[in-house]
C-alpha positions, 0 to 999 in steps of 0.5 A: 500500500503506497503511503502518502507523502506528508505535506512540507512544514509550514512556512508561517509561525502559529499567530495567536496559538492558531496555526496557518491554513495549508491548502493544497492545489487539486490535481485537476482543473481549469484554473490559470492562476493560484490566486484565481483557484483560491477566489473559487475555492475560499467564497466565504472569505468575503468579496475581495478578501483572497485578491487583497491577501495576495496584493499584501503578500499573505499567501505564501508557498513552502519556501515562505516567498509569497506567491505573486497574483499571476503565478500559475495554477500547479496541481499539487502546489502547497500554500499557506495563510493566516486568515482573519480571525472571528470577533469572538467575546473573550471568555473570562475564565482560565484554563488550569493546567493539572499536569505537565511532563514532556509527552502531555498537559493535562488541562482543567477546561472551563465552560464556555471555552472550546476544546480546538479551533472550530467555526466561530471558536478560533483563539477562543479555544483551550489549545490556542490559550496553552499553546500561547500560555506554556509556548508550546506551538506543537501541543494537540488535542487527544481528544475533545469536550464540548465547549459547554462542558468543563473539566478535564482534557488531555493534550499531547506535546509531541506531534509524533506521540499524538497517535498513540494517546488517541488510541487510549480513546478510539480503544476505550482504555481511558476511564472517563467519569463525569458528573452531572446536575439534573433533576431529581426524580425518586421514581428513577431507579438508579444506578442502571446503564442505559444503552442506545444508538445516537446519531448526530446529522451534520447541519443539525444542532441536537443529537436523537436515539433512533431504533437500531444496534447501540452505539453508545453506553452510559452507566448512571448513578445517584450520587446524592440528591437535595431540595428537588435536585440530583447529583449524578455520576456518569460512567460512559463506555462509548463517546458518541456526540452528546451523549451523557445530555442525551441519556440524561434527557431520555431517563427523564432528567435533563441536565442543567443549563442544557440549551439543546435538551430536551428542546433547542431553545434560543440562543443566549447573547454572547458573552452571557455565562451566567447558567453554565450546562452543570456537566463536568469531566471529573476524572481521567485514569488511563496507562500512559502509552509512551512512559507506562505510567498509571495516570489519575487526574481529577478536575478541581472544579465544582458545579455552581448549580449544587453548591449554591443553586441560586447563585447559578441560577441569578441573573449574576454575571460571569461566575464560572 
């Protein structure tokens, strides 16, 4: 089987901890130029966006020389750019590293914050924050949270290390175990694992269960319940797309602060983070593929909505 020949480094620095957009030429096509390829290819960038970074010199090819607007079209041709940035509300609340050695960073996420680059999430993001904060332009994630849920990530220093500590996750051998405030409902028998098969369509904000064979497994326990409200322990075994909200929401017992389940409501105005989702990664275990040591992380966070539930559910202002 021939092996594809990894791309030539980039030329340009990360801006911001955000790497340079590499795109690399079709085989075919029609185009005369380079610059006119990258007007067809690039629509959302704006009108007169591509022909502007051009003029300023901002394309470049692998040497790091700017492409010049009349170079010719080449099929296979790398180049790079930085591009603009999103306005996006600087989230107001840090990213805790729990542990640093030479192979990982283990990071305690807030909410709100996305785990990498994403859309409207560029600098915004728990890689870009470390990558600038411990000035390790390298470090990738193994894996992600979504930006409404808090709690513990696991990141990789060396690019060629990155394969072996995502395997720990595609082979389910890191134990994951989250916590959760939902309702409390005394009729729910508890602990049970609940099993379904979720599918999450691509343009569409809310995952659903649908008949079939299971994709995905949680165990739910109570861990201890108060004033209406539950405190639950969630075990999963599988990592579908929203996963702990969907098997929280079919038992019954929506978590907090949750904008998508049981219905899709309106959007909050950015830089509202007044009701955070009340779902944290608690605790990462796992053997470490590169050093063999037992690993065991546990976030330092606690969720608003149990320790002072009119404090996450008053109209104050930024209280992660």
């Amino acid at each position: 089987m021939r092996r594809r020949t990894p791309p030539p480094p980039a030329p340009l620095p990360q801006r911001d901890g955000v790497d340079p957009v590499r795109v690399r030429l079709p085989v075919g096509g029609t185009w005369a130029t380079v610059r006119e390829h990258l007007v067809e290819r690039l629509t959302g960038a704006g009108p007169g966006m591509v022909e502007s970074m051009f003029d300023e010199g901002l394309v470049v090819g692998a040497d790091g020389r700017a492409v010049a607007p009349d170079a010719p079209f080449r099929p296979g041709m790398f180049v790079w750019f930085h591009r603009g940035l999103p306005a996006e509300v600087p989230v107001p609340f840090p990213v805790e590293v729990v542990y640093r050695d030479e192979h990982i960073v283990v990071a305690d996420k807030p909410h709100f914050l996305a785990t990498t680059p994403r859309g409207t999430h560029v600098a915004q993001t728990a890689l870009a924050r470390l990558r600038h904060e411990l000035d390790i332009p390298a470090l990738t994630a193994a894996h992600r949270l979504d930006r409404l849920t808090a709690g513990l990530v696991l990141f990789t220093v060396r690019p060629e290390e990155r394969g072996a500590y995502q395997t720990l996750f595609r082979d389910r051998r890191v134990r994951k175990e989250y916590e959760a405030v939902a309702p409390y409902d005394p009729a729910l028998a508890l602990p049970r694992t609940v099993r379904s098969r979720i599918v999450k369509e691509r343009g569409v904000q809310a995952a659903r269960e649908v008949e079939g064979e299971p994709n995905a497994e949680t165990r739910v326990e109570l861990a201890e319940h108060r004033s209406g409200l539950g405190r639950y322990r969630l075990l999963p075994a599988t990592g579908q797309t929203h996963q702990l909200r969907v098997h929280l929401t079919s038992l019954g017992v929506p978590i907090l602060g949750d904008p998508l389940y049981p219905e899709v409501t309106a959007p909050v105005p950015a830089g509202d983070f007044r009701r955070p989702l009340q779902l944290l990664a608690r605790r990462l275990e796992f053997t470490d593929p590169v050093t063999g040591a037992d690993h065991s992380f546990r976030s330092g966070r606690r969720l608003r909505a149990w320790t002072s539930y009119a404090d996450w559910a008053g109209p104050e202002g930024p209280h992660d």
